[in-house]
C-alpha positions as CSV (number, residue, x, y, z in Angstrom):
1,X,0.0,0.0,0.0
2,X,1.4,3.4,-0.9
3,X,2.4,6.1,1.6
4,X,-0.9,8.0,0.3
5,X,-3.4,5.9,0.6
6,X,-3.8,5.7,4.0
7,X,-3.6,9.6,4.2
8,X,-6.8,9.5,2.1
9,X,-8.1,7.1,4.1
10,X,-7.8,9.3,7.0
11,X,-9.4,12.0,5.7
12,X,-12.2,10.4,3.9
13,X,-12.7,8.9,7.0
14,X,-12.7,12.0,8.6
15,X,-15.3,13.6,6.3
16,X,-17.6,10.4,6.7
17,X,-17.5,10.7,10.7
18,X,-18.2,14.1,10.8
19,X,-21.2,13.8,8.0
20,X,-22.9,11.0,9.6
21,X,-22.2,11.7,13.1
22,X,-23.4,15.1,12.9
23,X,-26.8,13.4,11.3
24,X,-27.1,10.3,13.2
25,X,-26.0,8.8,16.8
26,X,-24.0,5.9,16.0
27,X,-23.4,2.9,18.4
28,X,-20.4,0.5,17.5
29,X,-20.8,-3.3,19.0
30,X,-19.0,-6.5,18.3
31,X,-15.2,-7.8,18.6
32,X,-12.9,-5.6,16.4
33,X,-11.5,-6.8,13.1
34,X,-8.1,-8.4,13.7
35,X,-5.4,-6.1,13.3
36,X,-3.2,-8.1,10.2
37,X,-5.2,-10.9,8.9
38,X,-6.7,-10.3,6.1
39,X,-10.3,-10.0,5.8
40,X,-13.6,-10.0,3.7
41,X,-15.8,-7.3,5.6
42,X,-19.6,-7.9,4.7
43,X,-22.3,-5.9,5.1
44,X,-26.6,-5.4,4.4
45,X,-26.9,-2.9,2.1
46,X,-30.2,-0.8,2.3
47,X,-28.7,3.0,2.9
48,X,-27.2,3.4,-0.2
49,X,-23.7,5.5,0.6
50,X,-24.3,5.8,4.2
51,X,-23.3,1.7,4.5
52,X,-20.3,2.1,2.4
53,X,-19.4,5.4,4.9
54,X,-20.6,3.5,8.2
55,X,-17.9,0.4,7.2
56,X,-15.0,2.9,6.9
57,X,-16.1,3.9,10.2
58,X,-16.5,0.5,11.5
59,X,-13.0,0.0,11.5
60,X,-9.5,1.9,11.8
61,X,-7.6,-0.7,9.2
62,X,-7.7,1.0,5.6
63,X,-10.8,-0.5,3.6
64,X,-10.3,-1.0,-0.1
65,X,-14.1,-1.5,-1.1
66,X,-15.2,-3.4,-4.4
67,X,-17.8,-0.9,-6.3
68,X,-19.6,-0.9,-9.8
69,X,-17.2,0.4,-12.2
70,X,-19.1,3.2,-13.0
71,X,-18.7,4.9,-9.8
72,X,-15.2,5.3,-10.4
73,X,-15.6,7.8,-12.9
74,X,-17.7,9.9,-11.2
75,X,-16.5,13.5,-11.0
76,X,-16.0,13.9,-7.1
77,X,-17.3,10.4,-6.0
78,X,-14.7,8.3,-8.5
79,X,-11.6,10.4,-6.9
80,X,-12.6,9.0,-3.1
81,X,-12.9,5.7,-4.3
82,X,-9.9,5.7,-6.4
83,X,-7.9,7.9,-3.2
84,X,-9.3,4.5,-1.2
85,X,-7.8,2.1,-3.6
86,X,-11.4,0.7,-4.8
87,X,-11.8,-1.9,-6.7
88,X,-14.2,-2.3,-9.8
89,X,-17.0,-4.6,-10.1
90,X,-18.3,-5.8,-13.5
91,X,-22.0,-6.6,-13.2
92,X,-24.2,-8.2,-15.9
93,X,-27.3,-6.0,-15.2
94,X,-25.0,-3.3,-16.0
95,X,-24.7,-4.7,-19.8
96,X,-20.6,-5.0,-19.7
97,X,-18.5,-7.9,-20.4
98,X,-18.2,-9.8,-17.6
99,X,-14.9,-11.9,-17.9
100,X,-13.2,-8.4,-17.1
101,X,-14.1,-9.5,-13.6
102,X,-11.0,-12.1,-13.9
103,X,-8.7,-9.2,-13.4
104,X,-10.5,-7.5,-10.3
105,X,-10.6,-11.0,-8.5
106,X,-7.2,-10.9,-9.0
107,X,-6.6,-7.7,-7.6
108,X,-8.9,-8.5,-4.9
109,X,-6.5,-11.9,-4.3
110,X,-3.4,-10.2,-4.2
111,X,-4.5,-7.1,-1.4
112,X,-5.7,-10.3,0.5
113,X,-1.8,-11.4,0.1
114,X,-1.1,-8.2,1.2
115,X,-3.0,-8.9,4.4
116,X,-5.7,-5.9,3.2
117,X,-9.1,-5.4,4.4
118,X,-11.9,-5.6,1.9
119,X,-15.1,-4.5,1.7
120,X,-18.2,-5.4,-0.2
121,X,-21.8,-5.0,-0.2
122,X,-23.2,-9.3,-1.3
123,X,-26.5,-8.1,-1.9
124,X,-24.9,-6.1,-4.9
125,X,-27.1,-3.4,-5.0
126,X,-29.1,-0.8,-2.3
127,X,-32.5,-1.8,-1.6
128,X,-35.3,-1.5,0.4
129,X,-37.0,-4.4,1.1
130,X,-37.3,-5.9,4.9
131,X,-35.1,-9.1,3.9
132,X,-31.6,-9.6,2.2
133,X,-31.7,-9.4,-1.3
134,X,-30.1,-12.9,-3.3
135,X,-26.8,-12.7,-2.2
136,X,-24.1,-12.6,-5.1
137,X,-21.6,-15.6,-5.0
138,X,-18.8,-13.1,-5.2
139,X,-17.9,-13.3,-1.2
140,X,-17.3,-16.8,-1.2
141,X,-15.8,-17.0,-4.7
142,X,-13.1,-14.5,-3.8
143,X,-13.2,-16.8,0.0
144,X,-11.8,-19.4,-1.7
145,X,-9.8,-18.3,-5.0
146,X,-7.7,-16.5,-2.1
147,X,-6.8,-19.5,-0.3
148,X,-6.6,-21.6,-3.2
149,X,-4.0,-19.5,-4.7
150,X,-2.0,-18.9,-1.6
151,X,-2.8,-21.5,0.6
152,X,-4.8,-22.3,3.7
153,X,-2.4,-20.8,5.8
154,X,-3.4,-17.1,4.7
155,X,-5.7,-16.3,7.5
156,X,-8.5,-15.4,5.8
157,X,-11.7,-13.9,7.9
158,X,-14.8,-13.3,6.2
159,X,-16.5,-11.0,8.9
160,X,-20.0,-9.8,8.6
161,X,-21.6,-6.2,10.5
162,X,-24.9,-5.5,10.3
163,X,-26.5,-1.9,9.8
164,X,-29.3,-1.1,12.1
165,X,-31.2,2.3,11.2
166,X,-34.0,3.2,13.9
167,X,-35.2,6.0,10.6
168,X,-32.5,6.2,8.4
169,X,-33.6,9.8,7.2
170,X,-34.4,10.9,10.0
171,X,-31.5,13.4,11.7
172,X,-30.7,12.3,15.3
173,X,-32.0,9.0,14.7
174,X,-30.6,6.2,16.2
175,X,-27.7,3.7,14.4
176,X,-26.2,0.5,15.7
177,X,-23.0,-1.2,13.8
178,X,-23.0,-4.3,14.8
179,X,-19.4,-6.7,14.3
180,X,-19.8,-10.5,14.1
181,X,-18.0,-13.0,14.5
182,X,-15.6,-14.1,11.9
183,X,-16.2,-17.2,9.3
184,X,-13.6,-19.2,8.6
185,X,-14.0,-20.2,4.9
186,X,-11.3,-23.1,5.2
187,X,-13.6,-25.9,5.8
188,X,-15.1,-25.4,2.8
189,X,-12.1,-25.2,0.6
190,X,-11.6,-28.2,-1.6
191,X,-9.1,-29.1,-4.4
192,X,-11.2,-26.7,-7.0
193,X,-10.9,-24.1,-5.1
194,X,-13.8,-21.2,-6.4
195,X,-14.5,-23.6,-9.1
196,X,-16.4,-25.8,-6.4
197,X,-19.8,-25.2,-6.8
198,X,-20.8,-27.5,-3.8
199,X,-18.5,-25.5,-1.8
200,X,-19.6,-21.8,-2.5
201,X,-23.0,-23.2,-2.2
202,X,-22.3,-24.1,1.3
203,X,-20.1,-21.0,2.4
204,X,-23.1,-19.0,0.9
205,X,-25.4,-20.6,2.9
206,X,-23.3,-19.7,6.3
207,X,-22.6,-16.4,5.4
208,X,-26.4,-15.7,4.6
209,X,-27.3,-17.1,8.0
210,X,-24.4,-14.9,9.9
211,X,-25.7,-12.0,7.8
212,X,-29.1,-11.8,9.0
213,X,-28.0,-12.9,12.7
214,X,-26.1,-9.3,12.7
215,X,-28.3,-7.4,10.4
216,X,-32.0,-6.4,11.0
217,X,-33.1,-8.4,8.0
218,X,-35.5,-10.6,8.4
219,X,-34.5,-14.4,8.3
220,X,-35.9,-16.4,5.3
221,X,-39.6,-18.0,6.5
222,X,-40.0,-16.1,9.8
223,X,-42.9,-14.8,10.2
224,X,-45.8,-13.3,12.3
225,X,-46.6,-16.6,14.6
226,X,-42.7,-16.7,15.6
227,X,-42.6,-13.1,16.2
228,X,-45.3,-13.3,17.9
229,X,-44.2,-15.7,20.7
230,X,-40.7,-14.1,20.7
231,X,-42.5,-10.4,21.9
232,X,-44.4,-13.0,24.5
233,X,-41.1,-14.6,25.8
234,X,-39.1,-11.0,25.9
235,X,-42.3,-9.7,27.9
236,X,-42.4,-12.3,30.2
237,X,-38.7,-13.3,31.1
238,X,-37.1,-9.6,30.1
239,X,-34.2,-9.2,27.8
240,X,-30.4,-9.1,28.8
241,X,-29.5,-5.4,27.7
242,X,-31.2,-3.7,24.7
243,X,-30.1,-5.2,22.0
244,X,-32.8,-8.4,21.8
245,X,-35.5,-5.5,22.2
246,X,-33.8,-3.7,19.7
247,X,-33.1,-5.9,17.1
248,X,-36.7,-7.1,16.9
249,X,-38.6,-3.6,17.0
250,X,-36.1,-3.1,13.9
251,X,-37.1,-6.1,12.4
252,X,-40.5,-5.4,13.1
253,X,-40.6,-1.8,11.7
254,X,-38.9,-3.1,8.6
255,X,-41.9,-5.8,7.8
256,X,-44.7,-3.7,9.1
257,X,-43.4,-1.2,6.2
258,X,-43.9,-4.2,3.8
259,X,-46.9,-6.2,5.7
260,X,-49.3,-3.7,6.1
261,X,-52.2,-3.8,8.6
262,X,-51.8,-7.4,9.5
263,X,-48.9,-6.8,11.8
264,X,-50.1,-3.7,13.3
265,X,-51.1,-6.1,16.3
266,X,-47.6,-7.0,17.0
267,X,-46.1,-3.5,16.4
268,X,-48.9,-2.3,19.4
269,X,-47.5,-5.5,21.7
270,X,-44.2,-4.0,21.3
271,X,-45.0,-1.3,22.7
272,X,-45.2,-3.1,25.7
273,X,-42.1,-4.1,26.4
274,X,-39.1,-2.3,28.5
275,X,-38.0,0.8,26.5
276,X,-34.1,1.1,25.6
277,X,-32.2,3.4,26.9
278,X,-31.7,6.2,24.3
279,X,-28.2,7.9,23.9
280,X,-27.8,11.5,24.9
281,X,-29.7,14.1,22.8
282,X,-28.4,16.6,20.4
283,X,-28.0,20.1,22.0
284,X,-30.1,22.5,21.9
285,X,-27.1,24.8,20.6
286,X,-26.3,22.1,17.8
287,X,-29.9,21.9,16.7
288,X,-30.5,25.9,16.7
289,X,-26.9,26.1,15.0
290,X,-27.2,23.8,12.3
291,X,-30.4,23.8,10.8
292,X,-30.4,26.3,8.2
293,X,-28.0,23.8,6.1
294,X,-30.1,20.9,7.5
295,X,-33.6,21.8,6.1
296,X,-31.6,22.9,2.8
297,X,-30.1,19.7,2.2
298,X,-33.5,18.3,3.0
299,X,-35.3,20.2,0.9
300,X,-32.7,19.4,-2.0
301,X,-32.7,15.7,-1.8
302,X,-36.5,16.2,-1.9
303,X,-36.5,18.1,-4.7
304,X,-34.3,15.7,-6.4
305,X,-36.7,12.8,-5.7
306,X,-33.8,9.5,-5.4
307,X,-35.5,6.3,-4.6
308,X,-36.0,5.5,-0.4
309,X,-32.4,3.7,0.0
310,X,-30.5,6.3,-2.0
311,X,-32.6,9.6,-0.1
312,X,-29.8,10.0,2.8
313,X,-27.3,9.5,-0.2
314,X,-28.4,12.4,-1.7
315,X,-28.6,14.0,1.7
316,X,-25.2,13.6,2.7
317,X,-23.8,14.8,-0.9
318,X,-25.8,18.1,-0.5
319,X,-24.9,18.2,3.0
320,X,-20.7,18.0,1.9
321,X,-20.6,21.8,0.8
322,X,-23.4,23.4,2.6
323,X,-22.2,22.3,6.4
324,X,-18.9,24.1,5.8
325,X,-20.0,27.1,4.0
326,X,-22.6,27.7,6.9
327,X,-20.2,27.4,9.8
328,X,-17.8,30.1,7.4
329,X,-20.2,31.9,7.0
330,X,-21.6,31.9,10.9
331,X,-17.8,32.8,11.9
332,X,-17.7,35.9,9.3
333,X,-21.0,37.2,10.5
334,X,-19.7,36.7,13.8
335,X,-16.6,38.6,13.1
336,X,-18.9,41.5,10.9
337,X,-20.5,42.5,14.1
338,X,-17.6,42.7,16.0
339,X,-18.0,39.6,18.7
340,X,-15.2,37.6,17.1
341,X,-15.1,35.7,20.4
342,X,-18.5,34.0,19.5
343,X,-16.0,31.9,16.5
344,X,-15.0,29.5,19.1
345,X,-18.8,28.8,20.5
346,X,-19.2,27.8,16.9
347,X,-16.8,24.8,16.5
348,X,-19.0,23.3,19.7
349,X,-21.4,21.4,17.5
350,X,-18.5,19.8,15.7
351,X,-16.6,18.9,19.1
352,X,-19.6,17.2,20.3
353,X,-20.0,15.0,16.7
354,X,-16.0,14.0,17.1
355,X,-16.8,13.7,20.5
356,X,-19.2,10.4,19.8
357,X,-16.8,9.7,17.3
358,X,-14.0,8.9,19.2
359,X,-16.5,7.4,22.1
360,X,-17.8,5.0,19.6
361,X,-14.8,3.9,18.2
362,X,-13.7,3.2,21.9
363,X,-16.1,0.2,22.0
């Protein structure tokens, strides 16, 4: 890896923690990713950019994320990827030739050699539905190409988070990330390697289930009986911290968005049951401070009208120019009537954002 990339790592890390902590209060749970091996980091993909900035976050190793090539030659977007070292993806809904894919697995082998951390989205595309989307064989392909071209003894985690959004464009709102715990793709390496279809089958299969233990998707054929007598046994016996209570009122939300009136009945039972403890508020100060460029990005991605899982997308890219151009402007009207000392009152807003930062990166 070259002395610059992890400069721009830094700082496009930097931008992405003070974009989406200033518009959400994220919560980071789950061992951390192991500090040399090399590793597949996985992901449920309903937030469009947000997930892509939310893994960079997830983690202080470098990510080098696989994306459709034709983000990579976007104007402002294709420089941060290519400052990240991304790596292109070759889809067939995208009408290109596939079998350019053979030299991005490579690439994705050889940073894997290079003991990199890789991230990828194995649903393929943003969505908004309340269950994974088919997952791409890609993961496990790449799984076991690695170790079949440089042996078992590579180290190779495949480690999946999930993304919880309590209203994912909704400012303030709630955001877990939540680490699992690492697959070992080993045991289903055979003598064909990638070319296994038995075997990819199988990893698939375990990284699905891993998936949608850490994500608030709902697991294939659940449905409203089970949920049902899991609200029942979480009344009755109580739940060991928030996260059971949690992770079913998302999972709940999620389907009652899809299901309609026939789950209203659960949704009221849930209601029932112990509330979690919320996270400190935004200030007052913050709110007051930063809501001119708050309704304005609103307003924009509104006008702009981007399907539900690619609205905070838009958000954040409005967001970009019109945070800092507000707090320069804030600081020279400050200065115009001559209470310069009301500039360092200013910065507070963005203390407090690196403030849960840093806290959340601590866990």
């Amino acid at each position: 890896m070259t002395a610059a990339r992890p400069l721009a790592h830094r700082l496009v890390r930097a931008w992405a923690g003070a974009l989406l902590h200033g518009f959400y209060r994220i919560e980071f749970h789950g061992p951390p990713l192991a500090p040399d091996a090399p590793v597949l980091l996985i992901a449920n993909h309903q937030n469009g950019l947000a997930d892509g900035a939310l893994l960079l976050l997830a983690t202080e190793r470098p990510l080098r994320v696989l994306v459709k090539y034709q983000l990579l030659g976007m104007p402002l977007l294709g420089w941060l990827f290519r400052a990240l070292g991304a790596l292109p993806v070759y889809r067939q809904k995208d009408g290109v030739d596939r079998s350019q894919n053979h030299a991005a697995f490579g690439a994705v082998h050889a940073a894997l050699a290079a003991r990199s951390a890789v991230a990828l989205f194995p649903e393929g595309s943003s969505h908004s539905e309340p269950r994974l989307a088919e997952l791409k064989t890609g993961v496990a392909r790449l799984a076991l190409g690695a170790l079949a071209e440089h042996g078992a003894g590579l180290g190779l985690q495949i480690v999946p988070v999930g993304l919880w959004y309590a209203a994912r464009d909704r400012c303030g709102s709630r955001v877990l990330v939540v680490r699992g715990a690492p697959i070992d793709p080993r045991p289903y390496l055979s003598a064909d390697g990638a070319e296994d279809r038995a075997a990819v089958a199988r990893l698939m299969e375990r990284v699905r289930v891993e998936l949608e233990q850490v994500s608030a998707a709902l697991p294939a054929g659940l449905e409203r009986g089970r949920f049902d007598a899991a609200i029942g046994r979480l009344a009755r016996g109580g739940a060991q911290g928030p996260g059971p209570i949690l992770r079913l009122a998302a999972r709940l939300r999620l389907r009652a968005a899809q299901g309609g009136p026939r789950w209203s009945r659960i949704v009221r039972r849930l209601g029932t049951l112990p509330p979690a403890p919320q996270p400190a508020g935004v200030s007052l100060w913050s709110r007051c401070c930063w809501w001119p460029p708050a309704w304005l990005a609103s307003a924009l991605a509104k006008r702009l009208r981007p399907t539900a899982d690619k609205h905070v997308t838009t958000l954040l890219l409005a967001a970009t120019p019109l945070f800092p151009l507000w707090w320069l402007t804030l600081i020279w009207l400050s200065a115009g009537i001559g209470a310069p000392g009301l500039a360092p009152a200013l910065l507070l807003p963005a203390l407090a954002a690196w403030s849960r930062f840093a806290a959340g990166r601590a866990r």
